[in-house]
N, C-alpha and C positions, 0 to 999 in steps of 0.2 A: 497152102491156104491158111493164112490167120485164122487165129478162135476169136470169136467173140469177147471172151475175156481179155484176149490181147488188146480188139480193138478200145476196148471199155477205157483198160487202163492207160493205153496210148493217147486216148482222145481226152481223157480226167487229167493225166498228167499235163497233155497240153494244157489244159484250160487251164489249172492252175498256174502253168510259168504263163502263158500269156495273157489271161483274163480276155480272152476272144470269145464269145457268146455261140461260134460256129460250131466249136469243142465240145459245149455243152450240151447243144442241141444232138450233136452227131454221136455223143454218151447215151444221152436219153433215149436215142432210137435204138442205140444197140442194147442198151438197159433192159426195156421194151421186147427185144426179139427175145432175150436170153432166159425173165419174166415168164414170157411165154412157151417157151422149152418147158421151164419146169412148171406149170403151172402156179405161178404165184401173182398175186394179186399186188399190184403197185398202188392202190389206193393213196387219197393225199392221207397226210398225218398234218396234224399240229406239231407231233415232236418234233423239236429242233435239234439236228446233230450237227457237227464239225464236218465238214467237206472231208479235211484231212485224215482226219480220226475214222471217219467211214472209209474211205477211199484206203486206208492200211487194213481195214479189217477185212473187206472187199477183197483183198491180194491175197492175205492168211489164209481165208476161207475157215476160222475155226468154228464158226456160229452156224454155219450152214447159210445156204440163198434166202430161204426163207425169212429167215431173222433180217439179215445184210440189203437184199437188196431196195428195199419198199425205204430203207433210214437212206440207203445210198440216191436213188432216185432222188427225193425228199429234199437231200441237201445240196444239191448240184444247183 
């Protein structure tokens, strides 16, 4: 069984090589469950971050979910 992580990063990477919207959406939802695991609040932000630049911090995991995922959501 895939982790959700996997699926994240499977689905992120898609969207970046193909710029398909499907990717995005199917990120977002797994974003969403994973969010929800730990309790963390995906709220919008105004901050703008890099797709990329979150999408490798997202992988590292050095900042912890909390930090990571609400910038990673945000910039998809």
């Amino acid at each position: 069984m895939e982790s959700l992580k996997d699926n994240i990063i499977f689905n992120i990477f898609e969207y970046l090589e193909t710029g398909d919207l499907m990717f995005a959406n199917k990120a977002k939802e797994y974003l969403n469950e994973l969010a929800g695991k730990y309790h963390i609040s995906l709220r919008k932000s105004n901050q703008k971050a890099d797709l990329k630049v979150m999408f490798k911090k997202f992988i590292l995991n050095k900042e912890g979910y909390s930090q990571i995922l609400p910038m990673l959501y945000n910039s998809i």
